[in-house]
N, C-alpha and C positions, 0 to 999 in steps of 0.2 A: 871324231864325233862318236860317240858313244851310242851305239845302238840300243832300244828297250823295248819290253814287252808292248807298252804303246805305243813306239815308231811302227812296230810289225802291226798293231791292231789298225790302227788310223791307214800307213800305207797301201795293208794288204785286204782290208776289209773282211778280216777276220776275228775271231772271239777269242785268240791266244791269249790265255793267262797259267800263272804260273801255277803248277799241282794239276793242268785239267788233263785227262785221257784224250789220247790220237790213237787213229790206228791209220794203219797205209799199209802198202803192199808190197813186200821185198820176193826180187825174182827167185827165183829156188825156194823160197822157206813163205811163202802167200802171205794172208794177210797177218800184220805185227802189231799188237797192242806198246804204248809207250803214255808216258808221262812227261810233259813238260817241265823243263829245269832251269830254262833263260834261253837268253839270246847268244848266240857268236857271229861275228861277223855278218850280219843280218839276215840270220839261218834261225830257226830254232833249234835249241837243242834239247832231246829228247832221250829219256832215258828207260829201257826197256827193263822187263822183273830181274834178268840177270846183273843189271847194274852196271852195264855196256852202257855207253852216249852215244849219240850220233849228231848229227847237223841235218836237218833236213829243211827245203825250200817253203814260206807257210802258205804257198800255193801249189803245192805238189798235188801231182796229178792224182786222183784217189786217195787221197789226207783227209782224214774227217773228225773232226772234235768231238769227241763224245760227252763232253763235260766234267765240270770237276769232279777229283777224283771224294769222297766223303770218306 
């Protein structure tokens, strides 16, 4: 099964869509500005200025949508 931006909206009762700003919290480096870029394995994946991805949970503890990015 193919995970999508809308499993993750409808599941997690979340606003995830693709292009919007998150920021969360990474230990050593505080809070992380990223951009949504899809799903993986029913993670979001997030992409920060440097152009590094990551996977993050779209109920992570301190994740917060800030909206699409314009």
């Amino acid at each position: 099964m193919s995970l999508d931006l809308a499993y993750i909206r409808n599941t997690y009762g979340v606003p995830a869509v693709r292009g919007e700003k998150v920021a969360y919290h990474e230990p050593f480096h505080g809070r992380v500005e990223a951009v949504i870029v899809g799903v993986r394995d029913g993670l979001l994946r997030v992409q920060k200025d440097n152009g590094a991805t990551y996977s993050i949970h779209p109920k992570r503890e301190r994740l917060e949508y800030l909206g699409a990015s314009k």
